[in-house]
N, C-alpha and C positions, 0 to 999 in steps of 0.2 A: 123624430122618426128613427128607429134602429134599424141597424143592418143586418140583413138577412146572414145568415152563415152559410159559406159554402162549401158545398159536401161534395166527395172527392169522386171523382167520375167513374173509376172501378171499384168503389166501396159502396155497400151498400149503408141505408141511414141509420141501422143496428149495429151497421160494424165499427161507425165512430167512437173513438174512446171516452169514454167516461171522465168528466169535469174534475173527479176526485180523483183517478187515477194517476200512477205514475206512466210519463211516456217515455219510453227506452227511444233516446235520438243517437242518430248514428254515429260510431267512431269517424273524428276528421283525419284520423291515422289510418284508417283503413285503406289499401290502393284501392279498394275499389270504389269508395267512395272519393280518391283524390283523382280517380279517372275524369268523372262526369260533372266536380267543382270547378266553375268556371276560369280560366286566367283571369290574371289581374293587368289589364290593357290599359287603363286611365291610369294620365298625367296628369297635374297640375300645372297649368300653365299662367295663372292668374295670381297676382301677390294679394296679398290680406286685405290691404287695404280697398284696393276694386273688387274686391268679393265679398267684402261685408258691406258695401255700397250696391252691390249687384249691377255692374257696369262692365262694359268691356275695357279688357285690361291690354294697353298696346304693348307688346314685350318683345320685342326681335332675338337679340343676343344673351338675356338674362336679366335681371333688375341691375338697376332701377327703370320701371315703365316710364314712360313719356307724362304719364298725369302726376306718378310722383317725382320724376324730377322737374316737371313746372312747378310743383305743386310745394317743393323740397320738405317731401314727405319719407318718412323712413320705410324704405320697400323691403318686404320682407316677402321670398315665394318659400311659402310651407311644403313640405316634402312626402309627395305619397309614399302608401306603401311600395308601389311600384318602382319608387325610386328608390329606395332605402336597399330592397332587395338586390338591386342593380351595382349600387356601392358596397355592399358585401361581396359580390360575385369579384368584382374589381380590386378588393382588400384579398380578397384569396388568391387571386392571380399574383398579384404583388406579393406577397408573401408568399409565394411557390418560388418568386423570380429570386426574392431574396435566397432564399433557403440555398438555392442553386449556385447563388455567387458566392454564398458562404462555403458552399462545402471546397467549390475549388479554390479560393481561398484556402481553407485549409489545408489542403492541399501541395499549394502551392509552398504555405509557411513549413510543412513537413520535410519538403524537398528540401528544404535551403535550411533545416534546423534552424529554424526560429520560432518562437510561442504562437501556440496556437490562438486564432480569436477567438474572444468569450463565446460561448452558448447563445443563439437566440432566446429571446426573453419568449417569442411567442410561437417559438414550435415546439412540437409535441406530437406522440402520436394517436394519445386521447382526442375528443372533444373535451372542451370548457365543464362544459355540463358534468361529465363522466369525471374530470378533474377534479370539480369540487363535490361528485358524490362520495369520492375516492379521499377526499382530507375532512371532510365530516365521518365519513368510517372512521377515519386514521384517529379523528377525536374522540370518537365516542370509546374505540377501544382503550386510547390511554385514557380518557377519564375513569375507565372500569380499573384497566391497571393501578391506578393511583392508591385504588380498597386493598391491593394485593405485595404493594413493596414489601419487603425486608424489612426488618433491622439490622442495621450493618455494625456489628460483624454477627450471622444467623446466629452462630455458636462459637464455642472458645477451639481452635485448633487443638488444643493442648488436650490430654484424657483427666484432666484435674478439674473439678471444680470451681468455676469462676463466675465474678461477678455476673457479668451479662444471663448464667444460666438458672442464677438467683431470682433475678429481675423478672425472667419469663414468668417462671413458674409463681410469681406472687403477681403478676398483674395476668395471669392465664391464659397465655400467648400459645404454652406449649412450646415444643419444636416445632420448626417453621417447616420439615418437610411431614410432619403430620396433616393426614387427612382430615382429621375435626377439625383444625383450625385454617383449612384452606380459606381463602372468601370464595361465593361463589363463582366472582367474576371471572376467576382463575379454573375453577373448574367447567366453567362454561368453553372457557379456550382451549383446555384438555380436550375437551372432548369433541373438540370438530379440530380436522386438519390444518397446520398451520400452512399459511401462504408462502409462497420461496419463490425464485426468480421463474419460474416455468408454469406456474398456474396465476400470478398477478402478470403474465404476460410482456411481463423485459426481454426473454431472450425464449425462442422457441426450444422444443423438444431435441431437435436435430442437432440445434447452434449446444443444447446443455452435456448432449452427449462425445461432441467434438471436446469441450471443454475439459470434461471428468476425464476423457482419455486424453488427452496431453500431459494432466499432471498428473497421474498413475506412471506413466509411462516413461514423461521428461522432471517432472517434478518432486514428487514424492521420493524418489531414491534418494534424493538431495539432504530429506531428512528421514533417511535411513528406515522409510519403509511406515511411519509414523502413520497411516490409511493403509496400510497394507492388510486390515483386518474386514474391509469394506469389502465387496466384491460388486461394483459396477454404479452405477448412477442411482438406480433406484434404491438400494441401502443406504448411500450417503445422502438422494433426498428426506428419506423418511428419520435417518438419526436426527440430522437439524437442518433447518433451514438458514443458522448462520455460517455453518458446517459449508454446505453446499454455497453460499452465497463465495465464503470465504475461497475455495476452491474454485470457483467458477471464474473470479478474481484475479487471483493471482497466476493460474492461466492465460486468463486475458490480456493481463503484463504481458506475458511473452509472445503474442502475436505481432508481429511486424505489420499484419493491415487490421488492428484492433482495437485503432483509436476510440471509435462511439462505443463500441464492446463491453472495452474496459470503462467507462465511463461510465456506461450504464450500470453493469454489476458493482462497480465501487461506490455506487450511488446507493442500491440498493443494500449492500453490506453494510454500508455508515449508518444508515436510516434502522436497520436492524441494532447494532451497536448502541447506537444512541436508545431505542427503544429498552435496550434489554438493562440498561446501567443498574436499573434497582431491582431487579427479577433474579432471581433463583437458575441457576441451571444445574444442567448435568456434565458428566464428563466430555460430552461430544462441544459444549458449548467453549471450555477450556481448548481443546483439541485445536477448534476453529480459530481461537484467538494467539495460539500458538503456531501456529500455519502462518497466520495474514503477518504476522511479528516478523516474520522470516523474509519475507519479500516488500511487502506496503511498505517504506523506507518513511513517507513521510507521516506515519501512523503507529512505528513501531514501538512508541516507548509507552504511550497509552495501554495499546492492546499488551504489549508484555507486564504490563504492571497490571490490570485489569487479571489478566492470567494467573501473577503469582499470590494478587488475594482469593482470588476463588480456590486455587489451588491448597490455599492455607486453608481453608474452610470448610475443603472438603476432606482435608487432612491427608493430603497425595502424600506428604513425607512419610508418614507414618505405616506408609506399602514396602519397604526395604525392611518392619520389623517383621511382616505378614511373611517375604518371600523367604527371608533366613528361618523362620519358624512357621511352618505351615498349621500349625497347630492352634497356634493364638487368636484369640477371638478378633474378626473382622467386624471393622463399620463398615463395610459396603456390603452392596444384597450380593449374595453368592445363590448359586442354580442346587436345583434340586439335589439334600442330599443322600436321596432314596439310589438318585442314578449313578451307572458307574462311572460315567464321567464325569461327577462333578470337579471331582479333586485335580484333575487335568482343565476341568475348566476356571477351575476358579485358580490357579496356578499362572495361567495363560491368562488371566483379566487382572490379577498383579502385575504380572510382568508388564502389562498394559501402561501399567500406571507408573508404574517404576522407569519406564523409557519417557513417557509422557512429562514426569518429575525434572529426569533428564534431561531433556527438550528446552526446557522451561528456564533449567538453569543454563543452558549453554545460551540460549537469547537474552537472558540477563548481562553472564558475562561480556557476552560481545557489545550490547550495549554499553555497559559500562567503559568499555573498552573505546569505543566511538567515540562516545562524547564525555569522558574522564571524568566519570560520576562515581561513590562506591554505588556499587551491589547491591540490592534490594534485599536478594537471599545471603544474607550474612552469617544468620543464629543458622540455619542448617548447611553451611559447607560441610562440616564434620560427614555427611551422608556422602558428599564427592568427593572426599578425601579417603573413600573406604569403596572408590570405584574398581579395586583388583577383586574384589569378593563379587563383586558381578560377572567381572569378564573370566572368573573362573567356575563357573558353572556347565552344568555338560550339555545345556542346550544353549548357550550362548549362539547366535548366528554370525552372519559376515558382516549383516548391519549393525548387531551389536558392538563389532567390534570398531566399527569406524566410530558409532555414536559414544565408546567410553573413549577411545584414543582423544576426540575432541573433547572429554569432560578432564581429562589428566594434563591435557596444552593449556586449557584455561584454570586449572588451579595452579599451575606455577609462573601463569601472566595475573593470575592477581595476587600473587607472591609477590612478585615484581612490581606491583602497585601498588600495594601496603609500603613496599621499601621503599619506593623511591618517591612517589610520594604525586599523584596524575596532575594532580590539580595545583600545584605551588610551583611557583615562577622562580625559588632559589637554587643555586646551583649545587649538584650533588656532590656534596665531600667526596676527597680525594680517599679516606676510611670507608668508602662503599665499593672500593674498584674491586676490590677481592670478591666481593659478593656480585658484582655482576659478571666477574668469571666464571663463579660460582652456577650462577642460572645458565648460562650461556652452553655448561658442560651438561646441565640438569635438560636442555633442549636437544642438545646431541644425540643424549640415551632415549629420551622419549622417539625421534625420530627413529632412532638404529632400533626401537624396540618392537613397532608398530608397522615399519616399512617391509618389516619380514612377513608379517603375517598378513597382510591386506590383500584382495582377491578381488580380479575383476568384478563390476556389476553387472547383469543380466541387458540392462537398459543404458547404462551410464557406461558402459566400457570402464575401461583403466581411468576413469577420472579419479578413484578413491585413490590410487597411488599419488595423480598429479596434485591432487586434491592436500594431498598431506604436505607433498612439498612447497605447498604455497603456504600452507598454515606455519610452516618450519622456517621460512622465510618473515612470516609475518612477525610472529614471536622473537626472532633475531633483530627484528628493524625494529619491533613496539621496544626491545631491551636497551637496545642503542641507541634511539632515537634520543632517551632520557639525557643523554651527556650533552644536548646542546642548548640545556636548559641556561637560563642566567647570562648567554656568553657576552649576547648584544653586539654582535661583531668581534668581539677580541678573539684570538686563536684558541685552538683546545687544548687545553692542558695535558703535556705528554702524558700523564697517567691515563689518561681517557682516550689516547689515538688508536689504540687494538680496540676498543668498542665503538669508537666514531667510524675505524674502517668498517666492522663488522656492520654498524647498518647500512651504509654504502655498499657493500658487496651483497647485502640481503635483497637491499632495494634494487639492484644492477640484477639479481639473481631471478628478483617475480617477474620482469619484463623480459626475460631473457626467454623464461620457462612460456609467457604467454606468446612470446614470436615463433617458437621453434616446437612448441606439444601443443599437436592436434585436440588434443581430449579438451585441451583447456580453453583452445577457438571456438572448440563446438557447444560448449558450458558457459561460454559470455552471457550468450542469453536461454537463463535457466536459471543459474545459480544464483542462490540468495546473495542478498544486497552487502550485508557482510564483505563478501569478497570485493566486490566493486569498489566499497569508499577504502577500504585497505590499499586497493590499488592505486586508486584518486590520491589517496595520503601518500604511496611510493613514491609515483611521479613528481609528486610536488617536491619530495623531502632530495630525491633524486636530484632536482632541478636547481633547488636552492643549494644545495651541499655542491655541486657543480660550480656553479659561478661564484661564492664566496671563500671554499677550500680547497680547490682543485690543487690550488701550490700544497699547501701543506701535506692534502693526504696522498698529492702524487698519481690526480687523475687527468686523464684526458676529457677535455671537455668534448672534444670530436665525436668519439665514438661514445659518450653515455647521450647526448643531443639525436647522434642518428639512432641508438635504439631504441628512444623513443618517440623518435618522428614516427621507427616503422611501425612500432606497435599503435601510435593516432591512424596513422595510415588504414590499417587493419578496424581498430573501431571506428571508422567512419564509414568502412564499408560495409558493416553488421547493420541491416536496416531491422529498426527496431521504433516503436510510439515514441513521444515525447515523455510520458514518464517513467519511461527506463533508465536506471541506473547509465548504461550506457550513452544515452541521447544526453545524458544530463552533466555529464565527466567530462566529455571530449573534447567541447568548445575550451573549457578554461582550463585544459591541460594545454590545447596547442595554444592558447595563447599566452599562459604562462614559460612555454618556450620558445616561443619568438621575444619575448620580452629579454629572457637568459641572453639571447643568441645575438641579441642589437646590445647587451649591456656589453659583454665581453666585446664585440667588436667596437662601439665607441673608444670603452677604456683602451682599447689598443693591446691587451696584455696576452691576449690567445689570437692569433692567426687563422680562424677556423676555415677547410675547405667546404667547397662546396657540396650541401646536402644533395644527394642524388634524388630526385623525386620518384614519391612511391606509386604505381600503377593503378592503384586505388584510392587516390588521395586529390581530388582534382583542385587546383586550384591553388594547391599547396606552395608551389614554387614562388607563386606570384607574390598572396600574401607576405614568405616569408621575405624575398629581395625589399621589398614596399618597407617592411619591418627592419627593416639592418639602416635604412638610413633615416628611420625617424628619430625623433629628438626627444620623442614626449614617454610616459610608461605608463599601462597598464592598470589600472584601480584592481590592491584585491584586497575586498573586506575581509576578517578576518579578528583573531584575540591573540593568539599566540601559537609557538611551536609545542608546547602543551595541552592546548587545545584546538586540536588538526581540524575536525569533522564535528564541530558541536553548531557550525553554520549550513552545513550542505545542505538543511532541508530549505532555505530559505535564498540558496543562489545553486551554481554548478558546484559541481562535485569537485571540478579540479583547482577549484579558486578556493586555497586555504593560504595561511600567511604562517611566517616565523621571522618572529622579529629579532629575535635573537640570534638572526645569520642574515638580516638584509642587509648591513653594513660590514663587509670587513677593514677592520683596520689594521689589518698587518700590511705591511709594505716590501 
């Protein structure tokens, strides 16, 4: 017998659809259709086993039932949907509750300077879903990318004929910034918008424009105007997106409530970074990795090395022959030269390049300087050695002028490290004492040459004067610091005690300068990282020359212990993230001088009064009393007093060693 069909009570029997046709069923995403979709009300309250028997199942508090455990059966109650739903609802409250005890947590760890806890594994502000449509994008573009890498090196820097330009042109490569031999996959990214922190939605419109304006404002003068050519948010998001990330960055460094901030943009800048390792850029992409070089401290030596092969490749050195000779044929595209400004514009996009070159080398040197490596740019010093042909030009500016004073301080600090030699553990002949008198007069003039002519900033006030004096300081301490190479506790050798004082009175001079000039309290947090571990490496060199020479060079342990209490004093109350320079110095400066402060008073040999406690400094007092009568010292990892700051990325800033002055043995 078949079953009649039933036909629908307002339709008529024609209006039925047709057996063959398609029926359009309705979206279960629609609201309107999830109005009138019934809840889902049933429980399962029956285990498996009395439901595939079709029996009642007795279950008061949960399995096992009364028939399987007579029965010592394995009771299993299967889980509706309704129930599943209800255990999700319960996992999001729970993970809201987490999230909440996490953040004061962190919180808590901020207050008290200690490491923040890890990230949760499972929050986010996507869904799941959106997560992984967002890392299958992320695939499918690098496996496009992968048709579009390089070959590294694109081309030869050099304007001479080289292998590598052989090799192209017989396997048909072409040059790699030609148009025919683009792949597609690259020009398919040309040509739609690239994504940056404000349209893949990390940091809103509002938060990107607070960001751009800080470092225009606080940042950028730092390196001498280097964006200064950008005029507001939206030109530096459209030049790059690593550009923007980069700034956005290193900004977010300097906010004292910026902790997830910076975390997020530094998340998306690496992710960028890492993306771009085998890709081609342009000048702004340089730019960007010359900026992040300057502040990202535990990043810097990548990104500046990353900076001075592109740099090499796109041949920035060879913009110093373009500005002395306007005339000479340029590799870079120059503007229209129908208009009459071109020659003023293309004028101004050397000089571009030529501060940018600049840039590039002065975060070399400093790195090198840090961590007592040579130099990367070696074969082109000869171009900063011929920095007076710059600074005498008739549009040279005020930032130009701070930016060669710093390119002239570090050619005669790696004078000083060709001579003496960063990296070897032997002690410098008594035949070099003349030569470090030598540099020591050569820091003099550079100072008296540049202190004349230096002019407030617009933004940065008188920092460029204090700014110099600290670098004039630095330079006197990186010179002297060299004579306690080798000593291993023995005394210094009268020939070296005018340059053992001199960095002692250098080092006495930056803490002096950081207690008593504003410009330079207000620059703690701002200024590139540079400054910081220089001053990390004072302190310490400070601390140690204290407790093991005080006799010989004739100091008072007293007052070098209280200038630098007051100056912890001072950075402990600059609230600043966890990874600021700052956050990251202070613990292991004050604890390397409570450690000075209990040796000397064990040994008995200095009588020190008591440190006045600083107003800003809580707690201070207590620890140090607690410290004068313990028995035990400090751990500080560490290689040597040659090698000050080649560990900081991987503990504090103030915990360096020199082994060559923990022990004195003179009597």
């Amino acid at each position: 017998m078949t079953k009649r069909k039933r036909v629908w009570a307002d339709e008529a029997p024609d209006a039925m659809p047709d057996a063959n046709s398609s029926v359009e069923l309705p979206d279960a995403k629609d609201p309107a259709v999830l109005d009138v979709l019934p809840g889902i009300t049933r429980k399962i309250t029956a285990c498996g086993a009395c439901r595939k028997q079709k029996i009642k199942c007795d279950m008061t508090n949960g399995p096992p039932c009364t028939r399987c455990r007579r029965r010592n059966l394995s009771c299993v109650l299967n889980k509706s949907l309704q129930s599943l739903v209800e255990e999700v609802k319960n996992t999001e409250h729970l993970q809201t509750d987490i999230c909440g005890i996490h953040e004061v947590l962190g919180n808590i760890c901020q207050h008290l300077n200690l490491p923040l806890p890890r990230a949760l594994v499972s929050s986010g502000d996507a869904p799941q879903s959106e997560s992984k449509a967002d890392n299958s994008d992320e695939l499918e573009r690098d496996a496009e990318d992968l048709d579009g890498c390089e070959i590294s090196p694109p081309d030869t820097p050099s304007g001479v004929q080289a292998p590598i330009d052989t090799y192209l042109d017989i396997a048909k490569l072409g040059s790699p910034g030609s148009s025919a031999n683009t792949p597609p996959s690259v020009t398919r990214q040309r040509q739609t918008l690239p994504q940056d922190l404000v349209t893949k939605g990390v940091i809103s419109l509002s938060v990107a424009e607070t960001l751009v304006g800080r470092y225009y404002t606080r940042l950028d003068p730092y390196l001498y105007g280097i964006c200064s050519g950008y005029r507001g948010l939206q030109q530096i998001r459209t030049a790059s997106p690593l550009l923007f990330a980069a700034v956005c960055t290193v900004s977010a460094l300097q906010d004292p409530q910026g902790q997830s901030l910076y975390e997020a943009c530094n998340r998306e800048f690496r992710r960028l970074m890492s993306r771009s390792l085998f890709e081609k850029h342009d000048l702004e992409h340089v730019r960007a990795l010359c900026i992040s070089s300057f502040w990202l401290s535990d990043a810097s030596r990548i990104l500046s090395g990353d900076a001075i092969r592109r740099a090499a490749d796109m041949r920035l050195h060879r913009s110093f022959d373009h500005l002395s000779n306007p005339g000479a044929s340029r590799s870079t595209p120059t503007h229209n030269s129908n208009s009459p400004n071109s020659t003023h514009n293309d004028t101004l996009a050397v000089k571009d390049r030529v501060r940018l070159w600049y840039l590039i080398f002065i975060a070399d040197q400093h790195l090198s300087i840090l961590h007592n490596r040579d130099p990367l740019l070696r074969s082109d010093k000869e171009i900063a050695l011929s920095w007076e042909s710059f600074l005498a030009r008739e549009d040279t500016t005020d930032s130009d002028i701070r930016l060669i004073s710093q390119v002239a301080l570090l050619v005669i600090m790696s004078q000083i490290r060709d001579l003496l030699g960063s990296d070897q553990e032997s002690r410098v002949p008594q035949s070099l004492s003349n030569q470090i008198i030598h540099y020591s007069r050569q820091l003099d003039r550079w100072f008296n040459k540049f202190s004349a002519i230096f002019k407030p900033d617009p933004y940065i006030g008188d920092f460029p004067k204090s700014g110099l004096q600290l670098h004039y300081h630095f330079g006197k301490l990186y010179l002297g610091h060299q004579v306690f190479k080798g000593l291993n506790g023995e005394a210094i050798p009268p020939h070296f005690l005018t340059a053992a004082s001199m960095a002692h009175e250098a080092a006495v001079a930056i803490f002096e300068l950081i207690l008593h000039e504003e410009n330079i309290q207000h620059s703690l947090v701002g200024m590139p990282h540079y400054f910081h571990i220089m001053i990390a490496f004072a302190g310490h060199f400070l601390l140690e020359v204290t407790k093991n020479y005080h006799i010989q060079l004739s100091i008072a342990p007293s007052q070098d212990f209280d200038l630098i209490r007051k100056v912890l004093g001072l950075f402990q109350a600059i609230p600043s993230i966890q990874q600021h320079p700052i956050c990251r110095m202070t613990p292991g400066l004050t604890r390397k001088l409570h450690e000075c402060v209990a040796s000397l008073q064990r040994d008995g040999e200095v009588i020190l009064p008591p440190l006045p406690m600083p107003n800003d400094a809580m707690g201070y007092q207590e620890n140090l009393e607690g410290e004068l009568h313990a028995t035990g010292s400090f751990p500080f990892p560490g290689e040597s007093l040659v090698t000050p700051v080649d560990d900081f990325m991987l503990a504090d800033f103030g915990e360096f060693t020199f082994p060559g002055m923990m022990s004195n043995g003179m009597t």
